[in-house]
MARTOR-491363 format. One record per residue: residue number from 1; residue in three letters; x, y, z of N, C-alpha, C, O, CB in turn. Coordinates in steps of 0.1 Angstrom, whole numbers. Atoms other than C-alpha are relative to their C-alpha. Last residue first. Glycine has a CB too. Example, Ala and Ser with C-alpha at 12.3 -4.5 7.8 and 13.67 -1.06 7.14 Angstrom:
num residu n_c1 n_c2 n_c3 ca_c1 ca_c2 ca_c3 c_c1 c_c2 c_c3 o_c1 o_c2 o_c3 cb_c1 cb_c2 cb_c3
2 SER -9 -11 0 137 -11 71 -8 11 8 -3 22 9 4 5 -14
1 ALA 9 -12 0 123 -45 78 9 12 0 19 12 7 -10 0 12
// end
This chain:
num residu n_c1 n_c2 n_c3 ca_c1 ca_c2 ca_c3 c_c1 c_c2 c_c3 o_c1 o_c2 o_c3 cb_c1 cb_c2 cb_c3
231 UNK -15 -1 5 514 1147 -1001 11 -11 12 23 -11 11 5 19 0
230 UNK -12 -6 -12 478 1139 -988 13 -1 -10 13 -10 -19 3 -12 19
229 UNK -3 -12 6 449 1139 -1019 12 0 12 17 12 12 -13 14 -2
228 UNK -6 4 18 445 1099 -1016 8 18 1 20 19 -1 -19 -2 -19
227 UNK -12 -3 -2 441 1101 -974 9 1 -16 21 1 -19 4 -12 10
226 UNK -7 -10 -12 408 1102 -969 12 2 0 16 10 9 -1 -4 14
225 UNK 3 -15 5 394 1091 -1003 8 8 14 14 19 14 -21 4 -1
224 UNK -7 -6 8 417 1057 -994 -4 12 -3 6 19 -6 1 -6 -9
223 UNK -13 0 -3 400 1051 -964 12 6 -12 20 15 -10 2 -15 4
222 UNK 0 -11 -5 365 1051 -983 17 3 6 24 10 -1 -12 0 9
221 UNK 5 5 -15 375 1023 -1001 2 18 4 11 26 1 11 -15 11
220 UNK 16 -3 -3 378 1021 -1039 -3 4 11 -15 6 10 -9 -10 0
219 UNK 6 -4 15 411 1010 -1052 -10 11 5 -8 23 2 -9 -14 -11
218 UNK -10 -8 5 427 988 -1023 2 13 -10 13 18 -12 4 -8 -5
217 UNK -5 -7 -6 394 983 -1006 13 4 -3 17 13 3 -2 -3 11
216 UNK 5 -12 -2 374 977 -1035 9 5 17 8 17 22 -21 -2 0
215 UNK 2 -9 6 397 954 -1051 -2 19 4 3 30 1 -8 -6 -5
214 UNK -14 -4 4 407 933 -1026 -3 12 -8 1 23 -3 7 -10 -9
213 UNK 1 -6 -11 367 930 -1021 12 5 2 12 16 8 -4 -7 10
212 UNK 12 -12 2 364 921 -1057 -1 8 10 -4 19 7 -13 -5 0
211 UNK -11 -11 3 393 897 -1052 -9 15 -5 -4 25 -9 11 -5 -14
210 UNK -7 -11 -3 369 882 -1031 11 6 -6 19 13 1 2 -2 8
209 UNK 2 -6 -13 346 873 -1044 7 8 9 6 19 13 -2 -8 7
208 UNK 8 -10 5 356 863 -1075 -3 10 9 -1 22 8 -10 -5 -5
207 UNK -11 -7 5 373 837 -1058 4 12 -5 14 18 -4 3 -4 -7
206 UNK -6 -8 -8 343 829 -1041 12 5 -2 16 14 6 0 -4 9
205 UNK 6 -10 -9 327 824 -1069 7 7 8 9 19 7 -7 -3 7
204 UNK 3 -9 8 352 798 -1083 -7 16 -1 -2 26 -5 -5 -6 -6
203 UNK -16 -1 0 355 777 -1056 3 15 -7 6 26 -1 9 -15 -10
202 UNK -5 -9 -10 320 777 -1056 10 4 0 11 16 -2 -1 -4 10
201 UNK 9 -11 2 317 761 -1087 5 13 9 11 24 7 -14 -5 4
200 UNK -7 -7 10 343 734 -1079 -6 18 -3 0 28 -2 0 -11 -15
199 UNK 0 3 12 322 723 -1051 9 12 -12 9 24 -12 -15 -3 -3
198 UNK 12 2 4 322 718 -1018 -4 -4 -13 -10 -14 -17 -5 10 3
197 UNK 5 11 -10 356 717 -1007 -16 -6 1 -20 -15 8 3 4 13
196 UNK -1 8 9 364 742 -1032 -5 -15 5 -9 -25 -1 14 2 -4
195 UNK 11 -1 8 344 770 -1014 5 -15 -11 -3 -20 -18 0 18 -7
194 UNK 5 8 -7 375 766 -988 -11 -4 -7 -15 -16 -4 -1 4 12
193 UNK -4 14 3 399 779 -1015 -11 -5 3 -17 -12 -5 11 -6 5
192 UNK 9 6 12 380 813 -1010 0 -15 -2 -10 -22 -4 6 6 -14
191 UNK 15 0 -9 392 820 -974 -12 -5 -12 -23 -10 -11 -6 19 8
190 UNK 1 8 -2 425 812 -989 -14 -3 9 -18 -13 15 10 -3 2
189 UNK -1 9 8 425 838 -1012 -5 -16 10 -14 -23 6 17 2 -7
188 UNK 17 -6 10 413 863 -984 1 -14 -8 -6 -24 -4 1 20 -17
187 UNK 10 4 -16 442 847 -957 -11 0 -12 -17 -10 -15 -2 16 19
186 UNK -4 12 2 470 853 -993 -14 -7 10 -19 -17 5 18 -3 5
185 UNK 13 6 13 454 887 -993 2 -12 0 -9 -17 -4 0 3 -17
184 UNK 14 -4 4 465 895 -957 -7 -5 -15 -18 -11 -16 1 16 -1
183 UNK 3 11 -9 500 879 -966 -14 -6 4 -18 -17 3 4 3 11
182 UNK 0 15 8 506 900 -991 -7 -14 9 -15 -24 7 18 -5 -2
181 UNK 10 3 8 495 929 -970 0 -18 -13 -7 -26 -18 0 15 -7
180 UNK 14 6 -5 518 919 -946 -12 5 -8 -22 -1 -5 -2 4 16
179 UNK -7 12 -7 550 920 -967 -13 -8 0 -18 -17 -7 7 2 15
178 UNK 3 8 12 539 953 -986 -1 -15 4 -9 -21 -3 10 2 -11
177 UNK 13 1 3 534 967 -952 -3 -9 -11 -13 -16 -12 -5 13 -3
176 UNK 7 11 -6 567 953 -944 -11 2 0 -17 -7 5 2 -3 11
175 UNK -6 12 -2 585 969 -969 -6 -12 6 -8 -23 2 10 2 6
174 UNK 10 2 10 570 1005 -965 1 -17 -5 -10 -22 -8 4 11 -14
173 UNK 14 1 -2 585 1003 -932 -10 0 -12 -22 -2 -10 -4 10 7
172 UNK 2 7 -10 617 998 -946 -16 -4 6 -23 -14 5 7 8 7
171 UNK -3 12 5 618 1019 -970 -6 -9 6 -18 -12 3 11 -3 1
170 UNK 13 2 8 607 1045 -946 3 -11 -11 -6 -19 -9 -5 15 -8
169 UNK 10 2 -8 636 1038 -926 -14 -1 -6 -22 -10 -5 1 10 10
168 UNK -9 16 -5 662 1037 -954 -14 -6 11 -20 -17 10 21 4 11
167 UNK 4 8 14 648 1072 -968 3 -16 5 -2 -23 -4 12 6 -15
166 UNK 17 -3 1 651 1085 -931 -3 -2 -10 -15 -1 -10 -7 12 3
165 UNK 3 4 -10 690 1072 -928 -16 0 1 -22 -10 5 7 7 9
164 UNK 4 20 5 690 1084 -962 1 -5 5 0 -16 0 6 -9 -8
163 UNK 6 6 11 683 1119 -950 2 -12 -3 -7 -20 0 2 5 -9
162 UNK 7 -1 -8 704 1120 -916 -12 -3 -11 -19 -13 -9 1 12 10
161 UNK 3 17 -8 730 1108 -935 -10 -1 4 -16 -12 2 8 -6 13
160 UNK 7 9 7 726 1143 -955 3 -16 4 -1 -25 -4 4 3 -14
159 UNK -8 8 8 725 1162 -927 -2 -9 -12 -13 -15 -14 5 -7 9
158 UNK -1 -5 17 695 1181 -915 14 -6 -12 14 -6 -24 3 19 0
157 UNK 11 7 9 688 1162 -885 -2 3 -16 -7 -2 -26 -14 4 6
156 UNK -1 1 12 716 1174 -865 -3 -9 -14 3 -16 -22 7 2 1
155 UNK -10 -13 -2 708 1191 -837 -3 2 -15 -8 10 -22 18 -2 4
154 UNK 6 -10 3 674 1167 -836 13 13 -5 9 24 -9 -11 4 12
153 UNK 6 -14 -8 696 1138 -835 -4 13 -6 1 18 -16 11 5 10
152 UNK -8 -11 -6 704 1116 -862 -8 8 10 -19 14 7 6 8 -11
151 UNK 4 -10 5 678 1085 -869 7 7 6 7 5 18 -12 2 0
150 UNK -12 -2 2 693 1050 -857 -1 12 -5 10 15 -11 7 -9 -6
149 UNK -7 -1 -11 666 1046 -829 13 5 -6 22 10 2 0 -13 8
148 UNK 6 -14 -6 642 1048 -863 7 2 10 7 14 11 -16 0 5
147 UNK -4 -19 11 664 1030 -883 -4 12 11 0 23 15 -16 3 -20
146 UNK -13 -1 1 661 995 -854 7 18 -9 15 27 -6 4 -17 -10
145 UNK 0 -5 -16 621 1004 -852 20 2 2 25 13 5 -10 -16 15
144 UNK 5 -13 3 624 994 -894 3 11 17 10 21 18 -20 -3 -5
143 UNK -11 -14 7 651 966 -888 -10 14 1 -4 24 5 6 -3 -20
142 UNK -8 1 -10 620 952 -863 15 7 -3 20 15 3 2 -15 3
141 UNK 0 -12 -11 594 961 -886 9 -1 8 7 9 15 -12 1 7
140 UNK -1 -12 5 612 940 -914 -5 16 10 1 27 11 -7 -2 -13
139 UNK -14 4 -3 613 907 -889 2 18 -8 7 27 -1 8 -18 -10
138 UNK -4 -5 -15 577 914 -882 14 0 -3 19 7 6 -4 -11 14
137 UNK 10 -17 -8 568 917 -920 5 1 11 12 11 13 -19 0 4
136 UNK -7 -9 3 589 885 -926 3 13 -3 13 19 -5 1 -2 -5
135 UNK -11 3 -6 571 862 -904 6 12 -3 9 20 6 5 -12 -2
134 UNK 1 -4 -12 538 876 -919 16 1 9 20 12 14 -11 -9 5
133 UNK 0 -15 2 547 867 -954 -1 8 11 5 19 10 -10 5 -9
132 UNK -13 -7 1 562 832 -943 -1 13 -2 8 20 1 8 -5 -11
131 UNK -8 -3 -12 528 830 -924 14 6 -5 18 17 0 3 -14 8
130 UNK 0 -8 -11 509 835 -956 8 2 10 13 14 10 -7 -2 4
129 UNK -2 -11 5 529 813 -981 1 13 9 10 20 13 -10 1 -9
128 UNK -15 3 -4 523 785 -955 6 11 -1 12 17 9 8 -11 -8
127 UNK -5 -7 -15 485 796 -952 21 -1 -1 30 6 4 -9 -14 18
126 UNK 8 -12 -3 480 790 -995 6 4 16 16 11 17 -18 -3 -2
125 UNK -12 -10 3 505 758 -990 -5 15 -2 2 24 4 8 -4 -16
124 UNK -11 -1 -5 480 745 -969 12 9 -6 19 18 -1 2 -11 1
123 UNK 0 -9 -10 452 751 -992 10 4 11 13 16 14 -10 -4 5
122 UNK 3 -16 3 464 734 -1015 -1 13 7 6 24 8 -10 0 -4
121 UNK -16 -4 -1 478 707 -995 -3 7 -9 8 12 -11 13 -9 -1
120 UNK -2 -2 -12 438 702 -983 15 8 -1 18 17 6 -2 -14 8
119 UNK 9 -13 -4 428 701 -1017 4 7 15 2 19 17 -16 -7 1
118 UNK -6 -10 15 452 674 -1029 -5 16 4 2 26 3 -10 -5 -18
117 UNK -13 -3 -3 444 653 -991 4 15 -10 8 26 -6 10 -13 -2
116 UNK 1 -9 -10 405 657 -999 19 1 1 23 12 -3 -10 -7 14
115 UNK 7 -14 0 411 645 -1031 5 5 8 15 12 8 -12 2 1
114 UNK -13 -7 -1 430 612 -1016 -2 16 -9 7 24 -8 13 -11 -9
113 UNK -11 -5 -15 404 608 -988 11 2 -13 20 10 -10 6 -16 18
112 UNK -7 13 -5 379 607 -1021 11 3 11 16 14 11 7 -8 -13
111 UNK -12 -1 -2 350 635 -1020 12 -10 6 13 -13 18 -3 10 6
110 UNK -12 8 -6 318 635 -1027 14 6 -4 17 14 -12 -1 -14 -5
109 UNK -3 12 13 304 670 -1040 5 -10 11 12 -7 20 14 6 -16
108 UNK -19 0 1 291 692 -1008 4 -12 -11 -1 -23 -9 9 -6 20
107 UNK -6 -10 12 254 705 -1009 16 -4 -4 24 2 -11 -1 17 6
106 UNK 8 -7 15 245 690 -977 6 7 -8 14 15 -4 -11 9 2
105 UNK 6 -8 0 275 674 -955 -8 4 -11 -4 3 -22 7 6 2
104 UNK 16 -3 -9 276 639 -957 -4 13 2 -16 14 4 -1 -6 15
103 UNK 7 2 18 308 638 -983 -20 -3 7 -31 -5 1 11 -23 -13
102 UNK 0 -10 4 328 655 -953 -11 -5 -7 -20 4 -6 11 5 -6
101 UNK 5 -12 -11 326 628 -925 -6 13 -10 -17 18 -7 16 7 10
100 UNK 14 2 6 337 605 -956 -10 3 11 -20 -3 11 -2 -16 -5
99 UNK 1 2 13 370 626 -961 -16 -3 0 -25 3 -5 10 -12 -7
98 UNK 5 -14 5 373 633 -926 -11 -1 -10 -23 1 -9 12 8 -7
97 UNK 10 -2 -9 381 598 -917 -9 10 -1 -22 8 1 4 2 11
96 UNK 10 6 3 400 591 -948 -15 1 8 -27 -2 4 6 -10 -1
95 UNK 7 -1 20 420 623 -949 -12 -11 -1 -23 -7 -5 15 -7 -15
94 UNK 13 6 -5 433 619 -909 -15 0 -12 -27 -3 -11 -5 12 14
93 UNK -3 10 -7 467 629 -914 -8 -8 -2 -4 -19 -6 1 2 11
92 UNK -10 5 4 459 656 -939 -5 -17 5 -12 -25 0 14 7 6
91 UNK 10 -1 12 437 674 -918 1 -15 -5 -5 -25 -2 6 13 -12
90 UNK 13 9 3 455 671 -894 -3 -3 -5 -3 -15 -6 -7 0 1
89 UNK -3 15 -2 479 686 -912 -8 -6 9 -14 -15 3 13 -3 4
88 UNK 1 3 12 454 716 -919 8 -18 -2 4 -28 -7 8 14 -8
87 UNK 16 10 -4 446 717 -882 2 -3 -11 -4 -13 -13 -16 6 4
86 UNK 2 10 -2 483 727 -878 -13 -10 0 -15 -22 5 4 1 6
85 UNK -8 4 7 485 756 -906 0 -19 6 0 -29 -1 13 10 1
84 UNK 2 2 11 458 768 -894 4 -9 -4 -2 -19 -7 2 8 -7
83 UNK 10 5 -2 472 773 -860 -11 -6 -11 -18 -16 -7 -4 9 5
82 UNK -3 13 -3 504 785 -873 -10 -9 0 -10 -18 -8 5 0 12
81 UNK -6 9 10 483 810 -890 4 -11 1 0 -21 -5 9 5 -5
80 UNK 12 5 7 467 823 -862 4 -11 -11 1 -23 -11 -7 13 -8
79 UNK 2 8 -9 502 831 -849 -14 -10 -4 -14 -23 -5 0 9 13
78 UNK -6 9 -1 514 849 -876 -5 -14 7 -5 -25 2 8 6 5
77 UNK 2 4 13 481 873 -876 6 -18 -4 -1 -28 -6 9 11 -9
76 UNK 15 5 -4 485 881 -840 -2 -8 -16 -3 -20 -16 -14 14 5
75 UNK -6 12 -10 521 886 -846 -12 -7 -1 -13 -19 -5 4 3 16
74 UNK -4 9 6 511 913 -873 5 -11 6 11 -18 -1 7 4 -7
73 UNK 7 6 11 489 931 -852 7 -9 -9 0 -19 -11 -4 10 -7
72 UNK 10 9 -8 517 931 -825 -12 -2 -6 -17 -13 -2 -4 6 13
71 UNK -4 12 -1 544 947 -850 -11 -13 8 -12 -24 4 12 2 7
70 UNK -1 6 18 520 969 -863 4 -8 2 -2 -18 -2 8 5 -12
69 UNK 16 6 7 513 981 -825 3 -3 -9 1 -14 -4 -13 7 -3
68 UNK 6 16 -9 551 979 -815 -14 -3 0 -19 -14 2 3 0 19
67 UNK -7 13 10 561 1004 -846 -5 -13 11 -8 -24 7 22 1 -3
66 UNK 5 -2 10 533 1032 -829 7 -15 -9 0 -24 -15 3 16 -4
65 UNK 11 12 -5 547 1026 -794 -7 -3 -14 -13 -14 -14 -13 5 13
64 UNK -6 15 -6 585 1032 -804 -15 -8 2 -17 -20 2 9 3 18
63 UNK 0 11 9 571 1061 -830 5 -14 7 7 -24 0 9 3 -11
62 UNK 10 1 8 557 1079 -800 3 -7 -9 -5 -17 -9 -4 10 -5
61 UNK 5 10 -2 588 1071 -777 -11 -3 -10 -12 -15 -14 -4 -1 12
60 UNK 7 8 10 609 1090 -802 -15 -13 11 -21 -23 6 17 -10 -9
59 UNK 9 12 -6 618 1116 -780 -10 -7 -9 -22 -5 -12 -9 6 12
58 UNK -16 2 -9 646 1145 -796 -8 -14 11 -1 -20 19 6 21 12
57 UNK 6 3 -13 618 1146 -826 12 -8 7 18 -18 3 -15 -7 0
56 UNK -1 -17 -3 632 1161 -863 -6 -1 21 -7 9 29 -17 11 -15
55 UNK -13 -6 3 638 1126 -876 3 11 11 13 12 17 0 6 -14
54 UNK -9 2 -15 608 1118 -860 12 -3 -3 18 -11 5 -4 -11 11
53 UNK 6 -10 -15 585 1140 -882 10 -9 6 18 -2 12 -21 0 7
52 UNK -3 -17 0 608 1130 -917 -2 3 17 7 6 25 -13 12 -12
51 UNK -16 4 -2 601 1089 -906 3 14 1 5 18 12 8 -9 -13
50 UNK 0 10 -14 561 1094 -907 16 3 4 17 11 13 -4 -21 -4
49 UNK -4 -12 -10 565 1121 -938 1 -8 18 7 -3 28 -16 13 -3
48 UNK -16 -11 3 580 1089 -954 -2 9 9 5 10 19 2 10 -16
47 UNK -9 5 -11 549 1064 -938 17 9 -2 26 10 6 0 -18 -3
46 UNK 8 -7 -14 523 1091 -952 14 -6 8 20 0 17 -20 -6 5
45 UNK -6 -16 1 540 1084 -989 0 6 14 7 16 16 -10 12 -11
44 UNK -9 0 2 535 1047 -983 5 10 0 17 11 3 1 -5 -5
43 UNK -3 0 -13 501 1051 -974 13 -1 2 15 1 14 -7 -8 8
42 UNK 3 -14 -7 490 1068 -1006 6 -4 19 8 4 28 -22 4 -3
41 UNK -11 -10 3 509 1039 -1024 -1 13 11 8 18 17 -2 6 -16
40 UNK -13 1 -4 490 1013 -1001 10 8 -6 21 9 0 4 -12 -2
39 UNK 1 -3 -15 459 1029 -1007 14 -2 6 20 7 12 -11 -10 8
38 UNK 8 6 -8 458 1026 -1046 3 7 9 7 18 7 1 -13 2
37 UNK 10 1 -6 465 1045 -1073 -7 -3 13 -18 1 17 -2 -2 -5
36 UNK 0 -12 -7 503 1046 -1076 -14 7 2 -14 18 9 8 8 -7
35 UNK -7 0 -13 500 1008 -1079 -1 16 7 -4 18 19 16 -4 -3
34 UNK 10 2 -7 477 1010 -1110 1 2 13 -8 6 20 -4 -9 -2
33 UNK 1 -10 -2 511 1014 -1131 -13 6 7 -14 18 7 3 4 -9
32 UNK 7 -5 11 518 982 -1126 1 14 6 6 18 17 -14 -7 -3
31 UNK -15 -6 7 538 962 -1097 -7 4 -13 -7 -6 -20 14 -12 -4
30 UNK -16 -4 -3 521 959 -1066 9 4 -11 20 10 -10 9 -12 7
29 UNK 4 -11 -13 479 958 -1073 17 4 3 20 16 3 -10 -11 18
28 UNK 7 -13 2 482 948 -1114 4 7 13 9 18 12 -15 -1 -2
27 UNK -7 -8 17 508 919 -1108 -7 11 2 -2 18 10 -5 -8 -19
26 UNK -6 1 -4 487 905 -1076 13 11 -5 18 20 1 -1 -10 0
25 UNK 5 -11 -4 458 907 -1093 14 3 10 12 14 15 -15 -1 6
24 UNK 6 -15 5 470 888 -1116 -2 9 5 -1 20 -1 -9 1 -4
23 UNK -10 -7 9 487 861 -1095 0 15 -11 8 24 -12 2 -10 -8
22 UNK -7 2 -10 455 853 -1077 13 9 -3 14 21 -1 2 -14 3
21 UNK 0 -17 -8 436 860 -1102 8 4 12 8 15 17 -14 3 4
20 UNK -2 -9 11 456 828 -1126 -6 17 12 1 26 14 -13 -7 -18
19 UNK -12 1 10 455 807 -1096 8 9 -8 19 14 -6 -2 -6 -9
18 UNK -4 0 -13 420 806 -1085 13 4 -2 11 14 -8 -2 -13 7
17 UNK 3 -15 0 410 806 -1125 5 6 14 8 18 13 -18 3 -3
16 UNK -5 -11 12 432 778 -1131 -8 16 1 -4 27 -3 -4 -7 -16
15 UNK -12 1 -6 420 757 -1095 8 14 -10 13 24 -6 7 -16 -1
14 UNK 0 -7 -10 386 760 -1111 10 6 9 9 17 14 -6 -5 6
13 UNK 5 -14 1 394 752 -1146 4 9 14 12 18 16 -18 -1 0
12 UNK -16 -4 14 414 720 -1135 -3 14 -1 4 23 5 -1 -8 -21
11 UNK -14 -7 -14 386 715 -1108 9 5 -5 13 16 -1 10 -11 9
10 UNK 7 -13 -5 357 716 -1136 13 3 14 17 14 19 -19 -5 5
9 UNK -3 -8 8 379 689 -1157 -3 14 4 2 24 0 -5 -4 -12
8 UNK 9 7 11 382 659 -1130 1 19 -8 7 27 -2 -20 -9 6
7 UNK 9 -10 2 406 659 -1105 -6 1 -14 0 -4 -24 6 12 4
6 UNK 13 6 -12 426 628 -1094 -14 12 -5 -26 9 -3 6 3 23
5 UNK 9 8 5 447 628 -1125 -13 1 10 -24 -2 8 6 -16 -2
4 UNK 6 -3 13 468 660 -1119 -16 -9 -3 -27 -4 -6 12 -4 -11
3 UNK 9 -10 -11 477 642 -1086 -6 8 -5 -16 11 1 7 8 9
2 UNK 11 7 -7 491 611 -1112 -9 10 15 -18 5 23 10 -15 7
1 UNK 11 4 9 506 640 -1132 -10 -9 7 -22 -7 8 5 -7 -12
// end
């Protein structure tokens, strides 16, 4: 409550609508019936026939280099993050110095070093979230590449191990898309927060903002017409 107190009635809102779409859209995009619309369903069906084709292939290097690019986009991600994550304690650290560094920029509401801290470990926990979602993407592509080496030989690919061995794998890889897309929006969300540091308003906008862009490329995006009608 006394961290409650520091913010005045337009932050309360602002933080609540930040918050509330965050979570919402969150709800609608993974677990509704909206889900089997999007991009990530249609790419989840592509990552099954993915697993089927090298079931049936006596040389997997193709899916060996294919799972070590995803994994190495998602590192890159990770890693960023750390980085974030330590300028943010800084941040922190150094609240009062900042703080009246900050309240000179044009257009920017004052701002007290213990605000700025509240705002700052907002945002922080926003990247923290991130990384753990990233972390746990690479760790899921790593069992995923693990299925794919454990896929039955071409003899005998028709078995039924050899099936839920390739249901298990695609799993899997569908697993850590969901992972690192979480993660991905968690980066968006928190590309909004920064709007709070100015002013509540903003905050708000850009929130808007971007789950709008969430929207249109989960929903909307050309990428998806290319690949919606594939089985």
């Amino acid at each position: 409550m006394a961290l409650l107190s520091l913010l005045e009635t337009m932050d309360l809102v602002a933080l609540g609508v930040f918050l509330g779409i965050f979570f919402l859209y969150g709800l609608l995009a993974d677990h509704s019936a909206l889900h089997k619309y999007s991009i990530s369903a249609a790419m989840d069906r592509q990552r099954r026939n993915w697993m089927r084709e090298a079931r049936h292939r006596e040389l997997r290097m193709l899916d060996s280099n294919v799972l070590q690019i995803l994994m190495n986009g998602i590192s890159i991600f990770a890693s960023t993050n750390i980085f974030v994550i330590g300028g943010l304690i800084a941040g922190i650290a150094y609240n009062e110095q900042i703080a009246d560094a900050f309240s000179r920029v044009p257009f920017a509401v004052p701002i007290t070093p213990a605000l700025w801290s509240l705002k700052l470990a907002v945002l922080l926990g926003i990247f923290v979230y991130a990384f753990f979602k990233f972390a746990w993407a690479i760790r899921l592509a790593n069992y995923c590449a693990i299925m794919v080496g454990a896929l039955a030989a071409h003899d005998a690919a028709e078995s039924s191990d050899a099936e839920a061995r390739t249901e298990a794998a695609a799993r899997l890889a569908a697993l850590c898309a969901y992972h690192f897309n979480r993660g991905l929006r968690a980066n968006f969300f928190g590309l909004a927060a920064l709007g709070w540091f100015f002013s509540p308003q903003l905050f708000i906008v850009g929130t808007i903002f971007s789950v709008l862009i969430l929207l249109r490329r989960e929903f909307f995006s050309g990428a998806l017409r290319a690949v919606s009608g594939l089985q």
